[in-house]
N, C-alpha and C positions, 0 to 999 in steps of 0.2 A: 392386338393381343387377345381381345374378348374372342375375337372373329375365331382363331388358333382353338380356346381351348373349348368354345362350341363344337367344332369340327371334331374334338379329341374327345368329346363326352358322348357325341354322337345328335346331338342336338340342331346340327344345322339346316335338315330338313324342315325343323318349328317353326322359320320364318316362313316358310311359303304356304302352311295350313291354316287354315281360319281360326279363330276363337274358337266356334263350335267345335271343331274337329278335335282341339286341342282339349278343351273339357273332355268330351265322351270317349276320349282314349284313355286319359288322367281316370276318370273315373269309371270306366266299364273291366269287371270280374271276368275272369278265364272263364272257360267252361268247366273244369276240374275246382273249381273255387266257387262257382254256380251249384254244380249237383252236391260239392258237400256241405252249404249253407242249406242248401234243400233239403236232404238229407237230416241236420243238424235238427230244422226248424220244425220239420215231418215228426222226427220223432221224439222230440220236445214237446208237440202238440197232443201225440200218442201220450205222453206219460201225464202229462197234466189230467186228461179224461180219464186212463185210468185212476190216479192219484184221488183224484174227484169222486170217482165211483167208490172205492173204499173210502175216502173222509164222510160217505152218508151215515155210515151209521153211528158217527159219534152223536155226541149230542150237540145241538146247532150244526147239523151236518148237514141239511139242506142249502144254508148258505153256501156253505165252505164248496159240495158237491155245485151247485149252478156256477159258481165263482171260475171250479176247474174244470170244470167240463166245457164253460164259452170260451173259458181261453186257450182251450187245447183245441178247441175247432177254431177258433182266430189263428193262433200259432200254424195249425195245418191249413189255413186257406191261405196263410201270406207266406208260407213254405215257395207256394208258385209263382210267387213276384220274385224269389231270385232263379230261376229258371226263363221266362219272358219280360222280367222287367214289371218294374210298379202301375206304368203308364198304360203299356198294354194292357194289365192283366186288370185292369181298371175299365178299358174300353170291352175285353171279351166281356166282362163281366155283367157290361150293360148292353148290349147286343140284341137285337128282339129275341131271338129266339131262347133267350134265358133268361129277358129281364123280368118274369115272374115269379120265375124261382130264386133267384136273387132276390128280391127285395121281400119274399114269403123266409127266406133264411136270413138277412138281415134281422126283419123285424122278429124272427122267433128268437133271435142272438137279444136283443133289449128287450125282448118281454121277460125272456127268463132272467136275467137280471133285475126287473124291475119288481115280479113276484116273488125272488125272493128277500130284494129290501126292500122296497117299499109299502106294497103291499103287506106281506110277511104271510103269503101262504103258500107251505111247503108241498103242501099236493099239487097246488095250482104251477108252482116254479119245474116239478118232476117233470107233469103235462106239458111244459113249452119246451123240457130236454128233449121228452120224447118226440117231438116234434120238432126240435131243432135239428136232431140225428134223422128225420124222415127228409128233413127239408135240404140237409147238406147231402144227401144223397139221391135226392131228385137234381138238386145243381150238377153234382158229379155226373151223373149220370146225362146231364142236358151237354157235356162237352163229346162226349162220345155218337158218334153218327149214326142217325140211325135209330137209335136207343130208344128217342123218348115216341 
């Protein structure tokens, strides 16, 4: 009877695939379920930086500004983990030919958070934006052939 209503759900091909196989179909996104998670997180990450740029001029608006602006570049750099996947876009990431600029855009991603709590200096936190927006765009720019 089990055997009947496998066959009638459509499930009787499951025995013969591996474990593996059987996960990364359960779990792998259409491609139309891909580009609007991307989509989604792209322009999530956009409005955070914007939102950021305008919270500067309140007052304590340095924090608030470093706060949304790392995480509108985090949000727009993990935009492309659903497009290649986390694992890949983990290994492009560290690849010779861009692991400088990566880990110069990482580390500018924790220093501006770290000037503007810990330290608490709001010029000093502005300098590592500006330089996190130089740095996410040398990495952008290290995917494109050619480019650099």
């Amino acid at each position: 009877m089990d055997k009947l209503r496998r066959v009638l759900s459509g499930q009787e091909g499951n025995e013969e695939q591996g474990l593996t196989t059987q996960v990364l179909d359960a779990t792998s996104l259409s491609y139309s379920t891909r580009i609007k998670w991307f989509v989604i997180c792209f322009a999530g990450g956009i409005l955070c930086s914007i939102l950021g740029s305008a919270l500067l001029f309140l007052p304590n608006g340095i924090k608030l500004f470093a706060v949304f602006y790392t995480l509108g570049n985090l949000a727009a750099l993990s935009s492309t983990c659903f497009l290649m996947g986390p694992l890949k876009q983990l290994k492009r990431m560290f690849e010779p030919t861009r692991l400088i600029a990566t880990i110069v855009m990482l580390l500018c991603l924790v220093l501006t958070l770290c000037a503007a709590f810990w330290w608490k200096k709001g010029g000093l936190a502005i300098i590592f934006c500006i330089m996190q927006f130089l740095a996410m765009t040398w990495y952008s720019i290290s995917y494109i052939p050619f480019a650099r």
